[in-house]
C-alpha positions in Angstrom: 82.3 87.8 106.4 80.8 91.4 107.2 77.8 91.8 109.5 74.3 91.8 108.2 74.0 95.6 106.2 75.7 97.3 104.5 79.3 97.5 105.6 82.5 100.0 104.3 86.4 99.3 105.2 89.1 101.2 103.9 92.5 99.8 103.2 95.7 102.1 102.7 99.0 101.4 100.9 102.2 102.8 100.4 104.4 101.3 98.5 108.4 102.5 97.3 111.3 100.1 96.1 114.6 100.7 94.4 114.6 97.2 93.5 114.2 96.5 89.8 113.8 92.4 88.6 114.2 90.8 85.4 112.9 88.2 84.1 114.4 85.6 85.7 113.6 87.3 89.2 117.6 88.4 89.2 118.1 92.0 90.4 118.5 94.5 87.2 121.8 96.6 87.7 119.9 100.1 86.8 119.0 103.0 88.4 115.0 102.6 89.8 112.3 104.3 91.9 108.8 103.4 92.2 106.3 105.4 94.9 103.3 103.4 95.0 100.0 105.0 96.8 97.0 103.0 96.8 93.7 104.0 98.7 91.3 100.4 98.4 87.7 101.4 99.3 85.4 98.4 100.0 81.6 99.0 100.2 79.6 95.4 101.0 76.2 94.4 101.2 75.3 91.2 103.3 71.4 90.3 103.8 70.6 88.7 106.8 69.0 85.5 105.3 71.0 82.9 104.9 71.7 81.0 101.2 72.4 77.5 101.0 72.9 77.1 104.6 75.7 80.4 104.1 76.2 84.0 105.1 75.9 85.5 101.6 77.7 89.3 100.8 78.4 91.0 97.5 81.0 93.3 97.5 83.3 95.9 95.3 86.9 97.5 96.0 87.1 100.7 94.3 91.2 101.6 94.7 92.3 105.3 93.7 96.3 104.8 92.9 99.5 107.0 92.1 102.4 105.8 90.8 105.7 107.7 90.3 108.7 105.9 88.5 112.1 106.6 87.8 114.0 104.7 85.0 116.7 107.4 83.7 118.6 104.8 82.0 115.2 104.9 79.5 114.4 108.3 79.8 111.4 107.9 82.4 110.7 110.1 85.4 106.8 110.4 85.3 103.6 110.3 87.5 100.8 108.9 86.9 98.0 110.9 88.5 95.7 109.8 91.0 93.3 107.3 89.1 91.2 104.3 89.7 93.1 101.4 89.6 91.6 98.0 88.9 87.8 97.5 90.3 87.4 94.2 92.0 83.5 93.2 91.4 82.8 90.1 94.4 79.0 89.4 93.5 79.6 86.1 95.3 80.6 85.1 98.7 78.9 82.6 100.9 80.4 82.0 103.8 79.7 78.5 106.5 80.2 78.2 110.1 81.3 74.0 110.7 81.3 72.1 113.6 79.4 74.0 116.1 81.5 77.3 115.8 85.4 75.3 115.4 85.6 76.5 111.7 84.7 78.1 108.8 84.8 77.9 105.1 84.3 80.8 102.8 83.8 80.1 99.0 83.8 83.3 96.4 83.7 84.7 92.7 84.8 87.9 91.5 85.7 89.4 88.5 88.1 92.2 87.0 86.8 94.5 84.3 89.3 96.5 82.3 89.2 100.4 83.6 90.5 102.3 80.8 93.1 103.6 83.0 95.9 101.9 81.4 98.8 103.1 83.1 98.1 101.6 86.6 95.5 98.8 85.5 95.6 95.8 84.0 93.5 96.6 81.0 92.3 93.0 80.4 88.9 91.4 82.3 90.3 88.7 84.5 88.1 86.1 86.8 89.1 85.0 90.7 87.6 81.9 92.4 88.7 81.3 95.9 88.4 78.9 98.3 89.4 78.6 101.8 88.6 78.1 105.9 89.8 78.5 109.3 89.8 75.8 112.1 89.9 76.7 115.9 91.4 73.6 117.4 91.2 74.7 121.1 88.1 75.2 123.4 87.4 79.1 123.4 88.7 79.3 119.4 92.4 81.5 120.5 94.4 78.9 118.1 93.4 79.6 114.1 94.7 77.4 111.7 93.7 78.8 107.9 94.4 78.1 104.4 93.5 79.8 101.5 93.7 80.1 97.5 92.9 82.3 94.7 92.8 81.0 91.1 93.1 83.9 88.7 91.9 83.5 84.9 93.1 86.5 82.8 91.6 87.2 78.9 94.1 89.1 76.7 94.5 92.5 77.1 92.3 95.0 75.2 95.1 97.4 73.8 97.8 94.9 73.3 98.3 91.6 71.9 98.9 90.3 75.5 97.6 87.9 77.2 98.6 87.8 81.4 99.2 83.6 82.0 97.0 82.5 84.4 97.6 82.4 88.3 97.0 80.3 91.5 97.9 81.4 95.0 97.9 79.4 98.4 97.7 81.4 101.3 98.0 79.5 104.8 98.7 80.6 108.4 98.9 79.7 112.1 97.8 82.2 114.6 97.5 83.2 118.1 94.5 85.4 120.0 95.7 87.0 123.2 92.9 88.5 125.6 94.0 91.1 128.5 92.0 93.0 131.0 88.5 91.0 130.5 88.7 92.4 126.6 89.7 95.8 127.1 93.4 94.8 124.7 93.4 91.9 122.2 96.3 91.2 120.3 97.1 88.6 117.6 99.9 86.9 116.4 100.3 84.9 113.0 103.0 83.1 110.8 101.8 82.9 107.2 103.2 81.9 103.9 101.9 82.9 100.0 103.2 80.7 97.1 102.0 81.5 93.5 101.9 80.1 90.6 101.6 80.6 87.1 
């Protein structure tokens, strides 16, 4: 959970693959390139009273995206444009601190509403509850054990008769806090998994 104010992070992706799938997650024998860019700007808000016991922040991710593809055996070699991709609206998050500082739990809702910008959104409003926590099972909290998930509920899509099946994702992980020179270098080490479902 951010500090108590107003609080901005910005996230930075680049993403190219050759790698096309079909539907049945074999790889397509056909000539493909995708450049992804994506440029995720997160602006939160978090009061300093506390809500139901919780650290409460609302929050929005405002990502600007370019895609460029290549598909010749369909004719396709375009660019999208640098555009807003799909606006993440968080107006809930609460956030608890458990057993005198050994964990946390951190309980949200957010919500997708369609863009416009077809061609790198989704174009259909879709809903996100998550769930999850992190335990610190030794003495000075070094050790985190976590576990999330994120259940996705997706309405059909406003330009097509589509509707996106619905979608639940576990995230959990084991990590490792190293401290050298009295604080001066931290590093951190983790082993995670993420299976979905839909």
């Amino acid at each position: 959970m951010p500090h108590a104010g107003f609080s901005y992070f910005n996230f930075f992706y680049y993403y190219p693959t050759s790698t096309l799938k079909d539907r049945d997650g074999n790889k397509a024998n056909t000539n493909f390139d995708l450049d992804l860019v994506a440029d995720i700007n997160l602006f939160a808000y978090t009061p300093k009273k506390k809500f139901l016991g919780a650290t409460y922040t609302a929050s929005i991710a405002v990502p600007v995206m370019n895609a460029a593809i290549t598909l010749p055996r369909v004719g396709a070699d375009s660019s999208t444009g640098a555009s807003f991709g799909d606006v993440y609206i968080e107006p809930i998050s609460l956030g608890w601190t458990v057993a005198k500082g050994k964990g946390k739990i951190r309980a949200a809702y957010g919500f997708m509403p369609p863009s416009g910008a077809r061609r790198v959104t989704s174009d259909y409003l879709g809903h996100q509850l998550s769930f999850g926590g992190t335990y610190h099972p030794d003495k000075h909290g070094l050790w985190q054990i976590s576990a999330h998930s994120v259940w996705e509920l997706h309405h059909t899509k406003r330009h097509e008769d589509v509707k996106v099946g619905n979608n639940v994702t576990f995230e959990y992980g084991v990590g490792k806090t190293f401290v050298k020179n009295k604080g001066a270098q931290i590093y951190q080490f983790e082993s995670s998994a993420t299976p979905s479902f839909n």
